[in-house]
Structures are given as C-alpha cells and as structure tokens.
C-alpha positions as CSV (number, residue, x, y, z in Angstrom):
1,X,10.4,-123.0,22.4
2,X,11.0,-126.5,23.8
3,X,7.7,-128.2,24.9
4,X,7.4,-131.4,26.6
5,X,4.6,-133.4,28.0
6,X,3.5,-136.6,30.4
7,X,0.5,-137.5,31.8
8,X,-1.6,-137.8,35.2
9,X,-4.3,-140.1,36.4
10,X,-6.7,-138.6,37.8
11,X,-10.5,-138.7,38.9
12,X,-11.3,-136.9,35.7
13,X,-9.3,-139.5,34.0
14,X,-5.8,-139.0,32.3
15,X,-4.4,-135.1,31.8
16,X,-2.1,-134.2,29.7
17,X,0.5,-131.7,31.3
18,X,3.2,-129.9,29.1
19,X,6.2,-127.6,30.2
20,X,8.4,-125.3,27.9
21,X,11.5,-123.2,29.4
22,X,9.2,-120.8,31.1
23,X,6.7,-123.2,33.4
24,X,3.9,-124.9,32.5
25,X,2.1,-124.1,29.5
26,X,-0.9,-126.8,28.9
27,X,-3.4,-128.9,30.7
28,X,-5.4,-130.7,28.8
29,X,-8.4,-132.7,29.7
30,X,-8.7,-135.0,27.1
31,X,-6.8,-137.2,24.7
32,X,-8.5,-135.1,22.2
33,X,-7.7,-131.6,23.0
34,X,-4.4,-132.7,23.4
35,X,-4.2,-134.3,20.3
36,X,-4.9,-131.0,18.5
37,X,-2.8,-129.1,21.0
38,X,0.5,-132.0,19.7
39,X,-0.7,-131.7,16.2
40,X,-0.3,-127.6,16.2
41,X,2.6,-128.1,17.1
42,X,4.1,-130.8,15.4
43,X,4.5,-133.1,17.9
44,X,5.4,-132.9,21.5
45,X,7.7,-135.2,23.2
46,X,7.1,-137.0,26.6
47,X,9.7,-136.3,29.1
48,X,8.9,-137.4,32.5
49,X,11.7,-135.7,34.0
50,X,10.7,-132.4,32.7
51,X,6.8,-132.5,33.9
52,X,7.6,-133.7,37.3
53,X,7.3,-131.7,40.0
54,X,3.7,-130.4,37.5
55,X,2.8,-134.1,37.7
56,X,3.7,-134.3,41.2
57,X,1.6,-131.3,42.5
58,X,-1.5,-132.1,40.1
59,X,-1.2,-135.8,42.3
60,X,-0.9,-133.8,45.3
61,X,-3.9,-131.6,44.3
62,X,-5.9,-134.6,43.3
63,X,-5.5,-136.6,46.7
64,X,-6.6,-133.9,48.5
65,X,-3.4,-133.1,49.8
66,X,-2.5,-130.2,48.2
67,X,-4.8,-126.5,48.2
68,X,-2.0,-124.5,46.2
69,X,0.3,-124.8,42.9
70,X,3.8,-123.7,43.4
71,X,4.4,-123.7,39.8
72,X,5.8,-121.1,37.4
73,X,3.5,-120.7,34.2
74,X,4.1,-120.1,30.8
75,X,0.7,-118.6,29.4
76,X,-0.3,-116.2,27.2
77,X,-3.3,-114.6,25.9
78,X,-4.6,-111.1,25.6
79,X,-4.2,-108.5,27.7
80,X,-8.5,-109.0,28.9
81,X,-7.6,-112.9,29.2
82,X,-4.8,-112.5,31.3
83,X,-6.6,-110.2,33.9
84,X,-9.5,-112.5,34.1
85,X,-6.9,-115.4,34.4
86,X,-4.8,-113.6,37.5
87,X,-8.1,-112.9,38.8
88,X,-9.3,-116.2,39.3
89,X,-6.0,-117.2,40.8
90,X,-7.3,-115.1,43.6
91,X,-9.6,-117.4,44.5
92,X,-9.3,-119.4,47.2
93,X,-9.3,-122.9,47.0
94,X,-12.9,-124.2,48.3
95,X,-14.4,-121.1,47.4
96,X,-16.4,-120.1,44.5
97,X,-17.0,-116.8,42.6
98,X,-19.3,-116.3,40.1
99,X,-18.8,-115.2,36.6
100,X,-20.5,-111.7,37.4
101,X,-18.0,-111.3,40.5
102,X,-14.7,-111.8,38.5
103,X,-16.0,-109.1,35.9
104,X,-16.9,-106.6,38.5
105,X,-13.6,-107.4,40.0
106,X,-11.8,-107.0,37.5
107,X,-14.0,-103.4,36.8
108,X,-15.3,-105.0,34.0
109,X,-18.9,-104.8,35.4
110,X,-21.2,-106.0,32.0
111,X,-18.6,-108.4,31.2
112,X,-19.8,-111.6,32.2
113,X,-20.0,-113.2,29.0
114,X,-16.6,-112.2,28.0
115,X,-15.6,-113.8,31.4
116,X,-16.2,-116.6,30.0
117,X,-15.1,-116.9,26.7
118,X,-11.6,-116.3,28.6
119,X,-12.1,-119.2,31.0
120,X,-13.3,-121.1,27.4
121,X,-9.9,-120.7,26.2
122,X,-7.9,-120.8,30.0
123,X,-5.0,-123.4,28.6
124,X,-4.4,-124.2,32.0
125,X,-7.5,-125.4,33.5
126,X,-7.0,-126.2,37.6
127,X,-4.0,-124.6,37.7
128,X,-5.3,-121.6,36.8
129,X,-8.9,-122.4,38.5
130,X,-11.9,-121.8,36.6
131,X,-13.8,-124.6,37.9
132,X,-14.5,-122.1,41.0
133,X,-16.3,-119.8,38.6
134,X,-20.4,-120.7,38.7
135,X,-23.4,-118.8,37.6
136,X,-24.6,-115.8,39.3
137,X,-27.6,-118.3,40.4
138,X,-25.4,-121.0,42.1
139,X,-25.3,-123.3,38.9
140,X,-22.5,-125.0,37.3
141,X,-21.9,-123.7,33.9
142,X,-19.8,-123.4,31.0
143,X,-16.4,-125.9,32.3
144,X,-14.6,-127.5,29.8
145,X,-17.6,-127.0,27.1
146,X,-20.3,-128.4,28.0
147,X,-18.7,-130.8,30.4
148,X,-19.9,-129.4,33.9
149,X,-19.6,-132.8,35.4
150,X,-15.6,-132.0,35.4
151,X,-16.3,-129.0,37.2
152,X,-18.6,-131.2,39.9
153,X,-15.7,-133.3,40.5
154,X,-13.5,-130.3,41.2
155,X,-15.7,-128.9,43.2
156,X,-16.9,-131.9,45.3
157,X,-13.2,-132.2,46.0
158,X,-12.6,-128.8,47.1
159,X,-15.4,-129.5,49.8
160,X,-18.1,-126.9,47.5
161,X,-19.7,-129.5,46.9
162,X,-21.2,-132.4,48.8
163,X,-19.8,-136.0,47.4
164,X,-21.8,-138.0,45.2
C-alpha cells in the first residue's frame, strides 16, 4: 500500500500526517515517532498533494475553525481497539469522557485500563480524539505517554479548559 506524508504547524509544534489509498493512516506527534513510523516502513515519501485536504482540516481544527474531520481513515487494530476507537469518535468536540465511561460504554465495564492501552497505541491521535478521555477524577492522564501537556493544549482549545 502507497503511503505518503507532509507536515502541519501547529500549537503542539510540527505533525506528521500520512495518507495510503484508503484515508488517512498516521498522525504523528513528533519527529521521533514518525521517524520510527518512516523507518518501518522503509521510507515514506512527502507528497503535498496527497495529504491536503488532511493538512487542510488539521489547520482548520487548529485555528479554531473547524469542530469535525471529514476525512476517510485507514486504521487498523484489533477488534477491542477499534471499538474503543469508534467510541471516542462519539465524543463531542468540547466534551470530555472519562476512561471509565468509554469502557462502560462500550459494555466493557472493568476495562479501564485496557481503555487505555488502546488510546496508547490510537495511530491517529485528534482525529480519532483521545485527548477528550481524562481520569475518572477530572485529571489529565496518559496522552501521548507521559506528555499531558499535549492533551492541555487540546483541551484548552476545545474550550475544556480555561487558556493558560
């Protein structure tokens, strides 16, 4: 499968987005994840043309403009990881759920901890928006690693949470 890639500036700084035939298939937060991610793979090459309208909407999304993707995804994972991953889809932008919500949702009810090892390995983080999972006590774990501040950003620009 044909996979190509550009990038977007952004407050969290630069993402890497990649499309194959089927939609989008990476985001990736870092120059190092998506390092790895190329290397896997031997290589990925850019094609603006390609990522556009992915590029465009993560702009969109990131001026505030945009509350939505419109975007056909190409992601796989297990059966559990793709229910967990449809699930948060299902939550609304400026809302937040936590991680015991989406497993009871799901009927999954002791499953919290295995909701997150899924949004661990969610390749397409905002698209597919586990930033708006939190702890059952209001507090922001377990986004990108150990990296919550990513998840404040989101979240302060979805209104959740006040701006720094």
């Amino acid at each position: 499968m044909k996979i190509s890639y550009d990038t977007v500036d952004t407050p969290l700084g630069e993402l890497y987005v990649a499309v194959d035939e089927a939609g989008v298939c990476k985001v990736a937060l870092s120059a190092a994840e998506w390092e790895a991610y190329a290397a896997e793979r031997g290589g990925v090459p850019r094609d603006t043309v390609r990522c556009s309208e992915a590029v465009w909407q993560l702009r969109e999304y990131f001026q505030g403009e945009r509350r939505e993707f419109d975007l056909p995804l190409s992601v796989h994972g297990t059966p559990f990881r793709q229910q967990v991953w449809a699930a948060l889809c299902e939550i609304p932008y400026g809302e937040v759920r936590s991680y015991v919500q989406i497993a009871e949702r799901i009927g999954k009810p002791k499953g919290p901890r295995a909701i997150g090892q899924a949004n661990r390995h969610n390749p397409l983080p905002i698209l597919i928006p586990c930033h708006r999972v939190i702890g059952k006590n209001g507090s922001l774990v377990g986004y990108a690693g150990p990296r919550t501040d990513l998840k404040s950003v989101l979240l302060e620009l979805e209104g959740v949470l006040p701006a720094r």
